[in-house]
C-alpha positions in Angstrom: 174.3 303.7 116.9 172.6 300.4 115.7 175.1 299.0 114.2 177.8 300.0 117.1 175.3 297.9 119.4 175.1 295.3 117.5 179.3 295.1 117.1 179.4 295.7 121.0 176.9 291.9 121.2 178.6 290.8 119.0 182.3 291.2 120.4 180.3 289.7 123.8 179.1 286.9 122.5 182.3 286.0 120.9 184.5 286.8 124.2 181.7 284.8 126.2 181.9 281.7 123.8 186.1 281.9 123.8 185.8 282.3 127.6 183.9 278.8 127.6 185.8 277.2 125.6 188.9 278.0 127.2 187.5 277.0 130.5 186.5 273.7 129.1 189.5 272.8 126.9 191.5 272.2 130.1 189.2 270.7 132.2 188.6 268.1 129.1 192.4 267.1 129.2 192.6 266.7 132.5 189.6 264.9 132.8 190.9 262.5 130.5 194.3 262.5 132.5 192.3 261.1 135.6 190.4 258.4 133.5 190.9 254.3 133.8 189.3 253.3 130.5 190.9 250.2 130.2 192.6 246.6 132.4 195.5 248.0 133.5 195.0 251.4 133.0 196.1 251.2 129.1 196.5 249.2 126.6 200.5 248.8 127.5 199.2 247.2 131.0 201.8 248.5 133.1 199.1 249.7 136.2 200.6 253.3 135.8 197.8 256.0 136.4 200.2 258.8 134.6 197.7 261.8 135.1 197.3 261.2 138.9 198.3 264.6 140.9 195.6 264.3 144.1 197.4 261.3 145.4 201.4 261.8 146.6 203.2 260.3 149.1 202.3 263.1 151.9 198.6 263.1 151.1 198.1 259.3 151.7 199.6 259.9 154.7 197.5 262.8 155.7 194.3 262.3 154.0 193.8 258.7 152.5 191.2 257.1 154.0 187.9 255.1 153.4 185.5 257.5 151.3 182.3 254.6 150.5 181.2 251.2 150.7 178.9 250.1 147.6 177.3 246.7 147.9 177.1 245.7 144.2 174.7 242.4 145.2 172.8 240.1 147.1 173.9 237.4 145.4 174.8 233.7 146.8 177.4 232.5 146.1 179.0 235.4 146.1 179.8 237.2 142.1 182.9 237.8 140.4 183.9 241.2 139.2 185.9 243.2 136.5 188.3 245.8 137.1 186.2 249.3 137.5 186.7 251.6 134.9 185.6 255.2 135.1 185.5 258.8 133.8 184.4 262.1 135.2 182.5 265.0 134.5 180.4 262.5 132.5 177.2 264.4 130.5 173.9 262.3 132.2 170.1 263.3 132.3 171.0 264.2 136.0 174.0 266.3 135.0 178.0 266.3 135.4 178.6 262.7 137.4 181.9 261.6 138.1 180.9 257.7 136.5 182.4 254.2 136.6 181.0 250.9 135.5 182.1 247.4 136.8 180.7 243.8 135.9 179.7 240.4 137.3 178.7 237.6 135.3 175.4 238.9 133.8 175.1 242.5 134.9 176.6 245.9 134.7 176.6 248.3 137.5 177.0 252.2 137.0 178.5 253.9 139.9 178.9 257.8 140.9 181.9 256.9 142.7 182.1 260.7 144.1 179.0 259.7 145.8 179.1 255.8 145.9 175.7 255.4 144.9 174.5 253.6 142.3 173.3 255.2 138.7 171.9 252.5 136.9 171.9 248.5 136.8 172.0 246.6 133.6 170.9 242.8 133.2 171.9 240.7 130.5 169.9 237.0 129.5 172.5 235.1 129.2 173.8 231.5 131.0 177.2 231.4 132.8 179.2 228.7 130.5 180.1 225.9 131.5 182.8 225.3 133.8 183.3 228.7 135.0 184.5 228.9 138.6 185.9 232.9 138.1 183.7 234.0 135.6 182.9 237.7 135.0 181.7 239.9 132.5 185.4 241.7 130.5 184.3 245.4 129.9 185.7 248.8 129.2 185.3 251.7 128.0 186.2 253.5 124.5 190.2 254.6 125.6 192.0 257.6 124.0 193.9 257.3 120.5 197.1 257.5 121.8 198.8 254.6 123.5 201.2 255.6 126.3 203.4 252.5 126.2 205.4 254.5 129.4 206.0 257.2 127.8 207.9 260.1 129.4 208.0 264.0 128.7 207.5 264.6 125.1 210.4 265.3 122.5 210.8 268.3 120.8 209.4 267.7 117.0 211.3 269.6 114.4 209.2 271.9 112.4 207.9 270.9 109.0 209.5 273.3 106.1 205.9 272.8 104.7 203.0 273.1 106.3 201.4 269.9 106.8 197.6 269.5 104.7 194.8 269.1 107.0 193.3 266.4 107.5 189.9 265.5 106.5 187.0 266.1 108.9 185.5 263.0 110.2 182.6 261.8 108.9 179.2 262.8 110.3 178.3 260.1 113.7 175.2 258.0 111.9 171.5 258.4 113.4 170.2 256.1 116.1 168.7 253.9 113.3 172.2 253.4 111.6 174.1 252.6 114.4 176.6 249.8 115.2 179.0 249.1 118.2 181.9 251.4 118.0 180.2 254.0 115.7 181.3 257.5 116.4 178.8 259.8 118.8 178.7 263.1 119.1 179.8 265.9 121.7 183.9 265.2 121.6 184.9 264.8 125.1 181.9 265.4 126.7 179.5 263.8 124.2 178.0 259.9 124.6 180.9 257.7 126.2 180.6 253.9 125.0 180.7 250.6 127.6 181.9 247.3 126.0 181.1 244.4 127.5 181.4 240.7 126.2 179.0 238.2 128.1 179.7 234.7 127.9 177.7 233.9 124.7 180.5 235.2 123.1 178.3 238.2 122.2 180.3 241.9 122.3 177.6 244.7 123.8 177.8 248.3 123.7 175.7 250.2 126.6 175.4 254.3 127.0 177.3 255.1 129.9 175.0 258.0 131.1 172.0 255.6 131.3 172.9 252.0 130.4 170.2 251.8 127.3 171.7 249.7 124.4 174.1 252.1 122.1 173.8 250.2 119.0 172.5 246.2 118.2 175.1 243.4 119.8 177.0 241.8 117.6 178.3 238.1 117.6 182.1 237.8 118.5 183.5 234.5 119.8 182.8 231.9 117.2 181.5 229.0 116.9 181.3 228.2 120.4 180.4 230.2 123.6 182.8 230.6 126.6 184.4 233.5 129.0 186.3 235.5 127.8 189.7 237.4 128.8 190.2 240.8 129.9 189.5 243.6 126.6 191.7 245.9 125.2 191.4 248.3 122.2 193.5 250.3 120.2 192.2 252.5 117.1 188.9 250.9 116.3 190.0 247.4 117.0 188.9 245.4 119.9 190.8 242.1 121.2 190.2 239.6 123.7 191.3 235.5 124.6 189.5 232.3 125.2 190.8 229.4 126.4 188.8 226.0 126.8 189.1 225.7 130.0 185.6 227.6 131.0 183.2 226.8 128.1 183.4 225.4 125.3 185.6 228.3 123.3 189.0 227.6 121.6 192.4 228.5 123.2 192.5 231.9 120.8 193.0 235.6 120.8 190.5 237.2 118.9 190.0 240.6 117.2 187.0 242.9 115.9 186.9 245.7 113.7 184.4 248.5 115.1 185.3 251.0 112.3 182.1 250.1 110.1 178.9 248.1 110.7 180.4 244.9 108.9 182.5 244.1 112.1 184.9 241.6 110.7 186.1 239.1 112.9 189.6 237.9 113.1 191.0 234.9 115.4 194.6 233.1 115.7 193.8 229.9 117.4 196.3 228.0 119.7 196.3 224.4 119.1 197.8 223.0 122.5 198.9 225.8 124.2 197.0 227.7 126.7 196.6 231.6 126.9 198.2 233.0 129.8 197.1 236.8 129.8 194.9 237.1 132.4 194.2 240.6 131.6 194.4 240.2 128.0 196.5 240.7 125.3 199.2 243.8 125.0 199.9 246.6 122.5 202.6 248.4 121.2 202.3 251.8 119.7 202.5 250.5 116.3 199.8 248.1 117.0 201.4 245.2 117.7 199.4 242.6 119.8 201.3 241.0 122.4 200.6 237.7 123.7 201.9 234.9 126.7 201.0 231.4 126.2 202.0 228.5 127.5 202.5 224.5 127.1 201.2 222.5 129.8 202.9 219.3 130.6 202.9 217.2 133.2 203.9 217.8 137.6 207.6 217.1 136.7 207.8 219.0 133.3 205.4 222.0 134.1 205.1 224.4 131.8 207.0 226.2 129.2 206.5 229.8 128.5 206.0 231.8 125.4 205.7 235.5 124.6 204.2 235.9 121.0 203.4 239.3 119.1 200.9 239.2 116.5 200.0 242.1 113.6 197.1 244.4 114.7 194.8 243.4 111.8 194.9 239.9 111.0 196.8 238.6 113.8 199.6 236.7 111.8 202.5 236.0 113.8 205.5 238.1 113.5 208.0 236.8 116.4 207.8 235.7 119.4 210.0 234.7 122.4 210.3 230.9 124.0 211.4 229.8 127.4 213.6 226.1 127.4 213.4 225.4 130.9 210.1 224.1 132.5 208.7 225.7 135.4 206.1 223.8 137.8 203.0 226.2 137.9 205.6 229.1 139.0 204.3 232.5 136.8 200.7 231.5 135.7 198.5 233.9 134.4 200.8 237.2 133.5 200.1 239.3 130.8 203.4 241.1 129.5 203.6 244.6 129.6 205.0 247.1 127.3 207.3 249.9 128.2 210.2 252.0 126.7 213.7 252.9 128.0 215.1 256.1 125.6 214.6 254.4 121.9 214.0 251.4 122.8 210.4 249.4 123.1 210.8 246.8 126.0 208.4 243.6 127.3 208.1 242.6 130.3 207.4 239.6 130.8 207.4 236.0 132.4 211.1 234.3 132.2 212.6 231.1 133.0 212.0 229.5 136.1 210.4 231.8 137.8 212.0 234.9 136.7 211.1 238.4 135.1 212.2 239.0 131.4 213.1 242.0 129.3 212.5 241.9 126.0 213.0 243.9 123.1 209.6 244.4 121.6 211.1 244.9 118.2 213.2 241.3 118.2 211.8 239.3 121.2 214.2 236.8 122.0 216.9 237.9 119.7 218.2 235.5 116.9 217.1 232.3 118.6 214.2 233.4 119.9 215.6 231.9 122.9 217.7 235.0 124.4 216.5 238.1 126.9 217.7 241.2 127.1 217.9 240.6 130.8 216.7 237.9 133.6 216.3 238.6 137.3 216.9 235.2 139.5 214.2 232.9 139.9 211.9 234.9 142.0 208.5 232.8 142.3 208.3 229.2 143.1 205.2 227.4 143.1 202.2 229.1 142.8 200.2 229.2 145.5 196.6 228.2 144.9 194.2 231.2 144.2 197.3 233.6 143.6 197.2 236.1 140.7 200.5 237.2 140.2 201.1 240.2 137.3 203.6 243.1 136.1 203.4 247.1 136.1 206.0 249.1 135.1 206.3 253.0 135.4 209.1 256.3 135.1 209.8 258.2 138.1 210.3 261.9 137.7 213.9 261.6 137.0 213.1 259.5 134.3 214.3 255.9 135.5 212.2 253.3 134.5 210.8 250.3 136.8 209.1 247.4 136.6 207.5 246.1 139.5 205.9 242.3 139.9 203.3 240.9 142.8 204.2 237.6 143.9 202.9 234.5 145.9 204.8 233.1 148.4 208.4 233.7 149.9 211.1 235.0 147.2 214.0 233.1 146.3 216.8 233.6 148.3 218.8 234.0 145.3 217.5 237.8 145.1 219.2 240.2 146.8 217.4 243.9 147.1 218.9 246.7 148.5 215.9 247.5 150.5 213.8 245.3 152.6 210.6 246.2 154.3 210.5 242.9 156.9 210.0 239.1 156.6 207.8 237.9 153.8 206.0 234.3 154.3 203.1 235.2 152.1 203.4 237.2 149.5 205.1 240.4 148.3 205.6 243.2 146.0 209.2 243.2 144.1 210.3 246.1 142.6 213.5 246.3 140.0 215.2 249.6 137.9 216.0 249.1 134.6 219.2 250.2 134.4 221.7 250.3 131.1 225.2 249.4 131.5 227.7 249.1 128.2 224.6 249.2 125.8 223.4 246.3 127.8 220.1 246.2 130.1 220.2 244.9 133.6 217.1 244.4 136.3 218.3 245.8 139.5 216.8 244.3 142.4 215.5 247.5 144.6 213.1 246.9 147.5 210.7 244.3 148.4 207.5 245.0 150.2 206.1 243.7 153.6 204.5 240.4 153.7 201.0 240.0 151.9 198.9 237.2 151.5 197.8 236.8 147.7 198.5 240.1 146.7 196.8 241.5 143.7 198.6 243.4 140.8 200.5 246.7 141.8 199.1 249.9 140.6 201.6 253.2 140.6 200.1 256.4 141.1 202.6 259.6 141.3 205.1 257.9 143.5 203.1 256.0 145.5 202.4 252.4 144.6 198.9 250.9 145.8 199.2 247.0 147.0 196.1 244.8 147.9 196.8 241.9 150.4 193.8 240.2 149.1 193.8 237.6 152.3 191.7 234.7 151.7 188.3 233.1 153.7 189.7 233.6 157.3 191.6 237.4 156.5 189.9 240.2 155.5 191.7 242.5 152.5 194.1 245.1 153.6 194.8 248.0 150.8 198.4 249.5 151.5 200.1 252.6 149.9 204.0 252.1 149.7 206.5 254.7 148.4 207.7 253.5 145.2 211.2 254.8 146.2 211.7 252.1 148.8 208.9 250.2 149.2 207.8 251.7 152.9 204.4 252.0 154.1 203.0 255.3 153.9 199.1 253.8 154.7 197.2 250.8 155.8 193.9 250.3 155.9 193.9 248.5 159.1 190.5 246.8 159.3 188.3 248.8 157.2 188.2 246.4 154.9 185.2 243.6 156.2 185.9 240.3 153.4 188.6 239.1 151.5 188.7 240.2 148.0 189.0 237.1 145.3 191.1 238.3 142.0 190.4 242.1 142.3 192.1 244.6 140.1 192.6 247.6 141.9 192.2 250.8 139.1 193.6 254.6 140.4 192.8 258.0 139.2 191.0 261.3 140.3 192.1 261.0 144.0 190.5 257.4 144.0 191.4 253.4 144.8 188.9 251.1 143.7 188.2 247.2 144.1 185.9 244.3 145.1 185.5 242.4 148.0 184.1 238.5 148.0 180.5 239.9 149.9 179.9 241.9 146.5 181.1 245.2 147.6 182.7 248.0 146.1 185.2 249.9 148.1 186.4 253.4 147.0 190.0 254.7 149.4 191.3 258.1 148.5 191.2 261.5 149.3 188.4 263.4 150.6 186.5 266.5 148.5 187.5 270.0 149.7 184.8 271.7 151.2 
């Protein structure tokens, strides 16, 4: 009878433990579905938030709306402010929080952005550098192993005849008095989560998200000299960002640190004379490969000439790169490319001649001569206007197709016709193209172009619904727009909800959620309201 009792807690326990962990192996994939760990949303940059399934096209417009307001600070002159990244069902002294972390120049702000207050504020000693007009602390969080790059529904994998050997269990996380940034913690997906944050010393930070207490000792990254840095992007246990000299007194160079150890080698391919142009930072492919656009700066009649450059993951040698011929006056500033794949084949999107988007193939970028697309749209972007940040995003609809998409700055060229318009643009617009394949060779496919906006920011795609910011400037407040990606329509505007202008916000998208900054320091949070 003992021993039957005994068998009988025992077999409860164990169901009890399985029922746990069945409950919470779900609810830690999708969690990690609805995350925005990273610039972009990834380390391929194409602004697609894959996992998204509270935001469709009939919820925004049935339920979108303003959820919370968050000023950030009282500073004046108003800050600058990274992209917010975020998690939920975070593990804090407090419990589960649903947590985010943006930056200004010297401070970090954690946000319960179900709640829109504020969890914690973290100060850094350090000096703006010199020159700096935009400048803003480059963070984000510890992103999953696997890179995206666009993906689509999985292939079948044919079986092993063998079993495959196991791989070797990881190696213990150190103690708090052996820690360095990047070392492993413990509690798998529910465990510590990592911020990285490089402040313009040149100095790379890593902060607990649950509290904001120092993970691990800083370590010195940008060397010799101090300046702001690009936007950062990791893949594996290497981190990478750009500097250029125009804000501080750091080289024109992407830069690379190794987080797998204490010893954190640093690794940098400096640019002589030609100027980093990712203003979100550098690319990668699955394999690795960092992607970078740079370009040479001449004069007001020879403009610029463009460049797309990949580099090896580890030492950042160059391995091929693409160069425009023609100069372009100021048109296409500022773009980082962005990776994506159509069937076998990787593709880069990317800044073209005159004006114009290029596809690329990521495993030969400009062919032969170095010189030669896989496709060209028509010049699409004339001079850029003054405070503009134009960019790419790229995503698959459900039947598969693949688009790339492109915000730009004043009217579109004539030359481009699409087969949907959405009314006059003066302004600014969103552009959207199908990459379509036609005798083995790729084509961009004009599709729809947006309503007018006035500077709009990057594009973000969310389950058929792309997100637009019309940014407006010092007299026009910010309007945040929903359009389907389909056509281009409006499904939602924010009318005059929004009170400032925003000044070079990302907008990030995930668990129901649209996020950005507004030039008064405020946070603003659209999306779809909690079930009660």
């Amino acid at each position: 009878m003992h021993s039957g009792w005994k068998q009988i807690q025992f077999l409860r326990k164990t169901f009890c433990f399985s029922l746990t962990l069945a409950m919470l192996l779900p609810v830690a994939a999708h969690a990690q579905a609805r995350t925005w760990h990273l610039i972009d949303g990834d380390q391929a940059h194409d602004n697609w938030q894959v996992g998204e399934s509270k935001i469709t096209t009939e919820t925004v417009q049935k339920n979108f709306q303003l959820l919370w307001k968050l000023k950030l600070s009282a500073t004046v002159p108003p800050q600058n402010f990274s992209e917010f990244v975020f998690t939920p069902s975070m593990i804090t002294s407090r419990g589960f929080k649903d947590s985010g972390v943006i930056g200004d120049a010297t401070h970090l702000y954690a946000v319960d952005y179900a709640l829109g207050t504020l969890l914690w504020k973290k100060e850094f000693a350090v000096t703006p550098a010199a020159g700096c007009t935009l400048q803003k602390m480059q963070i984000s969080m510890d992103p999953p192993r696997i890179i995206r790059f666009g993906a689509t529904a999985a292939k079948p994998v044919a079986k092993p005849a063998t079993p495959a050997p196991a791989a070797p269990p990881p190696p213990p996380p150190p103690d708090a008095a052996h820690r360095w940034i990047g070392a492993p913690t413990q509690g798998g997906g529910f465990g510590l989560k990592g911020i990285y944050a490089i402040t313009s010393d040149g100095v790379l930070h890593e902060q607990n998200m649950a509290n904001g207490l120092d993970y691990a000792p800083s370590a010195k990254f940008i060397l010799p000299e101090a300046g702001s840095a690009s936007a950062i992007n990791m893949n594996e246990r290497l981190l990478y960002t750009e500097t250029t000299n125009a804000c501080g007194k750091a080289a024109n160079a992407v830069w690379s640190i190794d987080l797998s150890s204490s010893a954190h080698e640093v690794n940098s391919r400096h640019m002589s004379s030609m100027v980093l142009q990712d203003s979100t930072g550098p690319a990668i492919g699955p394999d690795g490969t960092v992607y970078v656009a740079a370009a040479i700066p001449g004069d007001a009649h020879t403009g610029y000439t463009h460049n797309v450059m990949s580099l090896s993951a580890k030492t950042l040698s160059m391995l091929d790169y693409f160069a425009v011929r023609e100069t372009s006056p100021t048109a296409w500033l500022n773009i980082s490319p962005v990776l994506m794949n159509s069937g076998d084949t990787e593709l880069v999107a990317a800044a073209g001649p005159l004006g114009s988007i290029a596809l690329l193939d990521a495993k030969s970028l400009g062919g032969t001569d170095h010189y030669t697309p896989l496709a060209q749209t028509a010049t699409l972007a004339t001079e850029t206007k003054k405070g503009a940040w134009e960019a790419l995003a790229s995503w698959h609809d459900k039947s598969g197709a693949l688009w790339v998409l492109a915000s730009i700055a004043g009217p579109v060229s004539s030359s481009v016709q699409f087969a949907k318009s959405n009314g006059s643009v003066s302004h600014g617009s969103i552009v959207a193209f199908k990459v379509e394949t036609a005798s083995g060779k790729f084509t961009l496919t004009p599709e729809w172009i947006s309503h007018d906006l006035l500077n709009p920011a990057p594009p973000v795609i969310a389950n058929g619904v792309v997100f637009a910011l019309s940014s407006g400037d010092a007299t026009t407040h910010a309007v945040l727009f929903a359009l389907d990606a389909d056509t281009g329509k409006e499904l939602y505007s924010s009318g005059t909800a929004v009170e400032s202008y925003s000044h070079l916000s990302g907008l990030s998208v995930g668990d129901g959620h649209v996020f950005f900054t507004t030039h008064d320091n405020t946070l603003y949070s659209f999306g779809i309201p909690l079930e009660h």
